[in-house]
C-alpha positions as CSV (number, residue, x, y, z in Angstrom):
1,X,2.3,16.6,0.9
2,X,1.9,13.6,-1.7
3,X,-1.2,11.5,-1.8
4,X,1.1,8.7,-0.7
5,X,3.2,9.8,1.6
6,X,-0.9,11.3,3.7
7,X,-1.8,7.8,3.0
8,X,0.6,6.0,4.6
9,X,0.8,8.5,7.2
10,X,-2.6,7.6,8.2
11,X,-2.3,3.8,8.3
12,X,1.2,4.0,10.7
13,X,-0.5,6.1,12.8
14,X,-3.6,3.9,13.4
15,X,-1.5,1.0,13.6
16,X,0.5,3.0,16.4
17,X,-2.9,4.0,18.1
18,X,-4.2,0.5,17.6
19,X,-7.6,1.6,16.2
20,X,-9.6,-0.9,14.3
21,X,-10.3,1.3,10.9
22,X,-9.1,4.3,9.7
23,X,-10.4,6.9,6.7
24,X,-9.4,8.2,3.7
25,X,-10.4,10.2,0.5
26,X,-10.7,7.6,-1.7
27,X,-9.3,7.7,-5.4
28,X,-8.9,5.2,-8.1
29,X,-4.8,5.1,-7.1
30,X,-5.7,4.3,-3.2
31,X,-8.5,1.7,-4.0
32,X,-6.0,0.1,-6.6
33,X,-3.5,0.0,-3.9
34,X,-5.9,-0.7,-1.0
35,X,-7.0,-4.1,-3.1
36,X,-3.5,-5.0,-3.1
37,X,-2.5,-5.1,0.5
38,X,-5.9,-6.9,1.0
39,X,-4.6,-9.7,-1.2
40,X,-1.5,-9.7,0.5
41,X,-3.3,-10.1,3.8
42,X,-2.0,-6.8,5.1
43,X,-5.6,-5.1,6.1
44,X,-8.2,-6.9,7.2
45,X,-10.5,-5.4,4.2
46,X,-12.0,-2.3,2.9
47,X,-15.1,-0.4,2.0
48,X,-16.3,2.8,0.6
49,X,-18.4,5.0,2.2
50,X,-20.2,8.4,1.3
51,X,-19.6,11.1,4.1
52,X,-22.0,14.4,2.9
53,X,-20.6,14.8,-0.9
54,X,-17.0,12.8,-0.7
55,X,-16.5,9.2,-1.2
56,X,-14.4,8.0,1.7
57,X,-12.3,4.5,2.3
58,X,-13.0,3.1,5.5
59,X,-9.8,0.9,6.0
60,X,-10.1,-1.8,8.2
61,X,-7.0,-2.4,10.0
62,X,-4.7,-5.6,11.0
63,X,-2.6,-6.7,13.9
64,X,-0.2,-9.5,14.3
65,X,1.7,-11.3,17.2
66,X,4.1,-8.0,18.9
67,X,4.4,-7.2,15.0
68,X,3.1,-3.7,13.1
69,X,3.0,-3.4,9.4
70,X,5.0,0.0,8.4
71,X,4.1,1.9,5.6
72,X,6.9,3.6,4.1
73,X,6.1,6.3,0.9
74,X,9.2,6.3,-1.3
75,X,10.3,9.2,-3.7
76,X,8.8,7.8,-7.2
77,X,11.8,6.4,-9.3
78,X,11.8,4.0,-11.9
79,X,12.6,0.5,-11.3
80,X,14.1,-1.6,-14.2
81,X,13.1,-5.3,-14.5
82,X,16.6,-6.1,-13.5
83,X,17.0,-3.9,-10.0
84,X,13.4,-4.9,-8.9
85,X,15.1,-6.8,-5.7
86,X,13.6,-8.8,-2.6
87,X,12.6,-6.2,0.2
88,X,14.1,-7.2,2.9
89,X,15.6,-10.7,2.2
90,X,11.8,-11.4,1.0
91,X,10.4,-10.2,4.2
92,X,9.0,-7.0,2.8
93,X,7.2,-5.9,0.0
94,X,7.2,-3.3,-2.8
95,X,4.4,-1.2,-4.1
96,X,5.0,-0.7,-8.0
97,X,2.8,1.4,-10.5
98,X,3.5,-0.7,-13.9
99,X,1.9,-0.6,-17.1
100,X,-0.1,-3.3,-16.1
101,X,-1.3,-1.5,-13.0
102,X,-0.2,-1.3,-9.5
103,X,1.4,-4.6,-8.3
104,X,4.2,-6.0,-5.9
105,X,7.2,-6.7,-6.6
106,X,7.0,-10.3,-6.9
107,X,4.2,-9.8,-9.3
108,X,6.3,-7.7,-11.3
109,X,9.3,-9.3,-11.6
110,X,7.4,-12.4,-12.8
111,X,5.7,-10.7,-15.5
112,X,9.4,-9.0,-16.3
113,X,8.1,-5.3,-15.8
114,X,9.7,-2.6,-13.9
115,X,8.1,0.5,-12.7
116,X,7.7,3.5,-10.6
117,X,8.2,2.8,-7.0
118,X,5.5,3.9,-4.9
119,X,5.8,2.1,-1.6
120,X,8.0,0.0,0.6
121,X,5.8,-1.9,3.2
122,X,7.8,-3.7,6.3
């Protein structure tokens, strides 16, 4: 199973449980991405913490009113500057690895990058 696909796994099924935080292994790819759905005010916040010899990121999750974020992994396929669309009539969000790093599709399209797709969040 992909990195991703474990990853988001892991945060729909907390966010179905309703647990406050969940782990994972972190990685540089995870923390990268982790920092962006803090800054889009999708996780309450993050932090690393060392369990025996692996670093691990305790992710601290976020509810709204009757509404759960979904986390869906996508097969990764480059995404030209010119198909980079609005999620869900601007309602969602895309998770893209650029040359400028991982950033959302808004951020992307303003910069005029496309990318891989790594992640549709609803």
């Amino acid at each position: 199973m992909s990195i991703l696909a474990n990853f988001s796994n892991i945060l729909n099924n907390g966010q179905h449980k309703y647990k406050h935080f969940v782990k994972y292994p972190a990685s540089k790819l995870i923390l990268d991405i982790l920092t962006l759905l803090f800054q889009e005010n999708l996780i309450r916040g993050f932090y690393i913490k060392k369990i025996k010899t692996e670093d691990f990121a305790i992710i601290l999750l976020k509810y709204g009113f009757n509404k759960k974020t979904s986390f869906i992994p996508t097969v990764a396929s480059y995404i030209t500057n010119k198909t980079i669309y609005k999620h869900q009539n601007g309602l969602g969000l895309l998770v893209l690895s650029t040359s400028k790093g991982i950033m959302t599709n808004y951020t992307s399209s303003k910069l005029k990058l496309g990318g891989i797709l790594l992640m549709k969040i609803s």
